[in-house]
Every structure is written in structure tokens, then in C-alpha cells.
N, CA, C and O of each residue as an XYZ file, in Angstrom:
236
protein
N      -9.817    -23.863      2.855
C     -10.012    -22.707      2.007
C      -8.668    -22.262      1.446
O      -7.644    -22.525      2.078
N      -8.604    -21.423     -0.021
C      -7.445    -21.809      0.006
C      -7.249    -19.801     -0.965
O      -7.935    -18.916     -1.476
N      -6.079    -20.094     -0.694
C      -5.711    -18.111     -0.491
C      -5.726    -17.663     -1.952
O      -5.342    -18.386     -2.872
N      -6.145    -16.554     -2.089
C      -5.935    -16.100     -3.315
C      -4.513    -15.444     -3.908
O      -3.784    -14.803     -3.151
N      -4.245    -15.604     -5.005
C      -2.948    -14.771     -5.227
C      -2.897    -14.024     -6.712
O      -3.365    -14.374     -7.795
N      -1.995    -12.631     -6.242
C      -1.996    -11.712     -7.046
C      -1.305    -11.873     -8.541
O      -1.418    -11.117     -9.506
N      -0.463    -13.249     -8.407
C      -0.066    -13.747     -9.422
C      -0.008    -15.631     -9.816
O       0.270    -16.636     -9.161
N      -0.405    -15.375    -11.129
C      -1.332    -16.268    -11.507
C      -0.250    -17.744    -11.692
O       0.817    -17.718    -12.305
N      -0.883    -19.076    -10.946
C      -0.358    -20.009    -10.533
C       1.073    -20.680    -11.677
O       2.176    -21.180    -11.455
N       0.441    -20.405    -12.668
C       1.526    -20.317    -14.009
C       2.365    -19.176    -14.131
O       2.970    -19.084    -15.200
N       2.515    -18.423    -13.413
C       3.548    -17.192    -13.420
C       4.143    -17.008    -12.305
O       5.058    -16.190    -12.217
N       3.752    -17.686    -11.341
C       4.598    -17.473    -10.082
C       5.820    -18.199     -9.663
O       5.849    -19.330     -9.177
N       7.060    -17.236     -9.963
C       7.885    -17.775     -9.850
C       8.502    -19.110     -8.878
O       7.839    -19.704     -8.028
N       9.837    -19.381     -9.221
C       9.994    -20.746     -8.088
C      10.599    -20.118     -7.252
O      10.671    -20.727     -6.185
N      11.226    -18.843     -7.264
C      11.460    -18.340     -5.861
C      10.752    -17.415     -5.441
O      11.138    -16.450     -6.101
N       9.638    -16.936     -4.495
C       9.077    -16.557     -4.881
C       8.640    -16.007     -2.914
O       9.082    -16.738     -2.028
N       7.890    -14.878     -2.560
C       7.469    -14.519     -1.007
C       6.188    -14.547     -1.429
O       5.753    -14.259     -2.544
N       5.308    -15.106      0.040
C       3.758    -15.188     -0.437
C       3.765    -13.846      0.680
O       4.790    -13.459      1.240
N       2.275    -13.178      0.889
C       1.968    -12.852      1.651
C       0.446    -13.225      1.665
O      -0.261    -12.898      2.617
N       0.891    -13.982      4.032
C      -0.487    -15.015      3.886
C      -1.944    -13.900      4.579
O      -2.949    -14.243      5.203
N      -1.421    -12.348      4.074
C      -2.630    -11.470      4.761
C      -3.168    -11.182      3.308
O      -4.374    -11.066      3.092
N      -2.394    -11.095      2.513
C      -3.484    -10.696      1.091
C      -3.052    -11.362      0.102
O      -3.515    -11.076     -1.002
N      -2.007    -12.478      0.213
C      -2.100    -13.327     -0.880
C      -0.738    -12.520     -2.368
O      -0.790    -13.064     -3.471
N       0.018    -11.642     -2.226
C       0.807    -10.903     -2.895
C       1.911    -12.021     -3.125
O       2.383    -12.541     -2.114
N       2.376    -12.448     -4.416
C       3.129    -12.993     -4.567
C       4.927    -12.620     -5.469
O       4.814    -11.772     -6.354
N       5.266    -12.749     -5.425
C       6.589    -12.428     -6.312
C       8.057    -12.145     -5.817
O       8.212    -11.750     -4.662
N       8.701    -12.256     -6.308
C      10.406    -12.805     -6.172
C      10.980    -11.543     -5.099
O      10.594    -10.379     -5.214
N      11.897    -11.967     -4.119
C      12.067    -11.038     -3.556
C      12.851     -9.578     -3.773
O      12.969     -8.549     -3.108
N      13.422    -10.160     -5.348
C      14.070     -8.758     -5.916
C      12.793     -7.772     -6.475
O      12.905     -6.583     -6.777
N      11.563     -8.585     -6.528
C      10.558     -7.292     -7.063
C      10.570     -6.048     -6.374
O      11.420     -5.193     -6.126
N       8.994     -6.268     -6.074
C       8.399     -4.766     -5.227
C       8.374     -4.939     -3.445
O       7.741     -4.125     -2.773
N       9.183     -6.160     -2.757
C       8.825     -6.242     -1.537
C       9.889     -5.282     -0.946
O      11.038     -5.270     -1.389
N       9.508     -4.535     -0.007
C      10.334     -3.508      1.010
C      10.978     -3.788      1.769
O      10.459     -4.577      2.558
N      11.932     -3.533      1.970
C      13.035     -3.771      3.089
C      13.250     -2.613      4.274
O      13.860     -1.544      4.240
N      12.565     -3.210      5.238
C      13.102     -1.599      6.942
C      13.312     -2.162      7.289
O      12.861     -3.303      7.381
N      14.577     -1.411      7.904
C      15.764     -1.502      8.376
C      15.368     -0.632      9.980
O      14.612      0.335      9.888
N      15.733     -0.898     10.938
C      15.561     -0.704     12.180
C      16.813     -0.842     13.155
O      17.864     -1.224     12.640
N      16.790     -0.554     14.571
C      17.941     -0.620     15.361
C      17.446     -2.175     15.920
O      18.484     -2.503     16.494
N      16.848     -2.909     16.039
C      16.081     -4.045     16.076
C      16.038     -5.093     15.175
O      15.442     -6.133     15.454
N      16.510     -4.955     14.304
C      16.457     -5.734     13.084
C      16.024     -5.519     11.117
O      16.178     -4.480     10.475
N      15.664     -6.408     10.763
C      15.266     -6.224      9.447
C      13.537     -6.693      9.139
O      12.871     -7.427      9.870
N      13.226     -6.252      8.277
C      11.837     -6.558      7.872
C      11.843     -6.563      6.344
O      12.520     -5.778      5.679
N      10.979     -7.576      5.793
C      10.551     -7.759      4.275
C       9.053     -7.329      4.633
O       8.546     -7.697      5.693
N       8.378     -6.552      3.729
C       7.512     -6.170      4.204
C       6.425     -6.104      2.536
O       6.854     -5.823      1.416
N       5.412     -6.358      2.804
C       4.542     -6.828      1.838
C       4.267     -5.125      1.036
O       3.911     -4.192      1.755
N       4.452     -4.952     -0.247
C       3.915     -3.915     -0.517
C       2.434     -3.096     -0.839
O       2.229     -1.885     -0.914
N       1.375     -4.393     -1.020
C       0.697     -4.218     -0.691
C      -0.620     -3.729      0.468
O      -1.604     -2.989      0.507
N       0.110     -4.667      1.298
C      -0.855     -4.657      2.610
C      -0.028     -4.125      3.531
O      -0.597     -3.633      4.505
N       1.279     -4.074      3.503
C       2.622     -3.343      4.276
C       2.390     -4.328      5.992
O       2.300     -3.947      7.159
N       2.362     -5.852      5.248
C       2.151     -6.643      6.544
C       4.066     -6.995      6.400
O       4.738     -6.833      5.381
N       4.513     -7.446      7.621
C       5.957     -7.842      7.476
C       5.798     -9.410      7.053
O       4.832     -9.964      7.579
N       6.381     -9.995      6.418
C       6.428    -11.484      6.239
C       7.763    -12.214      6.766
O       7.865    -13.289      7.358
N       8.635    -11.411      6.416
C       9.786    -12.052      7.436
C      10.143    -10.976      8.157
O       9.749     -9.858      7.825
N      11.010    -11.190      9.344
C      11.522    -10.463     10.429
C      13.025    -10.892     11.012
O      13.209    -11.956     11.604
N      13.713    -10.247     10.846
C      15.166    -10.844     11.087
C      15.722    -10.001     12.115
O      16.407     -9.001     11.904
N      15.368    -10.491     13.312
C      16.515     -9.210     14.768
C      17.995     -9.448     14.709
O      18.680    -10.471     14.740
N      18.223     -8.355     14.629
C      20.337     -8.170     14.862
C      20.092     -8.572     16.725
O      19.211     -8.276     17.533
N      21.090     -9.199     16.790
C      22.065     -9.325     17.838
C      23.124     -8.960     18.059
O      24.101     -9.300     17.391
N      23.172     -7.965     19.333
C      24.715     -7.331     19.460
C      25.657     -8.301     20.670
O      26.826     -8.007     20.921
């Protein structure tokens, strides 16, 4: 089965973040969110506000 996406296969850029909970696609300078935590970093889907990447600091 295969995922739907919010931007259309001819417009989606070559660099580009999927998100695999609702399918949101586009470059990471768009609309994706960045929190910031004592724990690390998060890219975070603006849609569905699922995290897609997760980056922990190490002290």
C-alpha cells in the first residue's frame, strides 16, 4: 500500500522530509518545526506534530 502525499509527485522536491504518519512532504527550510529540549532536538511534522527526526545532545 502505498502513502499518500501532501505534495504532488512532480513537485516534491529532491530534498525533501516525508512524514510516514500523514504523508506531509517538503524541504526542510519550509513549514517543519524545530524543539529544542534539554534532551535534544526534534523536526517535527507540522501537520500531525509527529517528530520525524530526533537528535539527543550528549554532555
Amino acid at each position: 500500500m502505498r502513502e499518500t502525499s501532501t505534495v504532488a509527485e512532480n513537485e516534491t522536491p529532491k530534498m525533501a522530509l516525508f512524514c510516514r504518519e500523514c504523508g506531509h512532504a517538503s524541504e526542510l527550510s519550509d513549514d517543519w518545526l524545530l524543539t529544542e529540549a534539554e534532551g535534544g532536538y526534534w523536526i517535527v511534522c507540522p501537520d500531525c506534530e509527529t517528530a520525524v527526526i530526533s537528535q539527543p545532545v550528549f554532555e
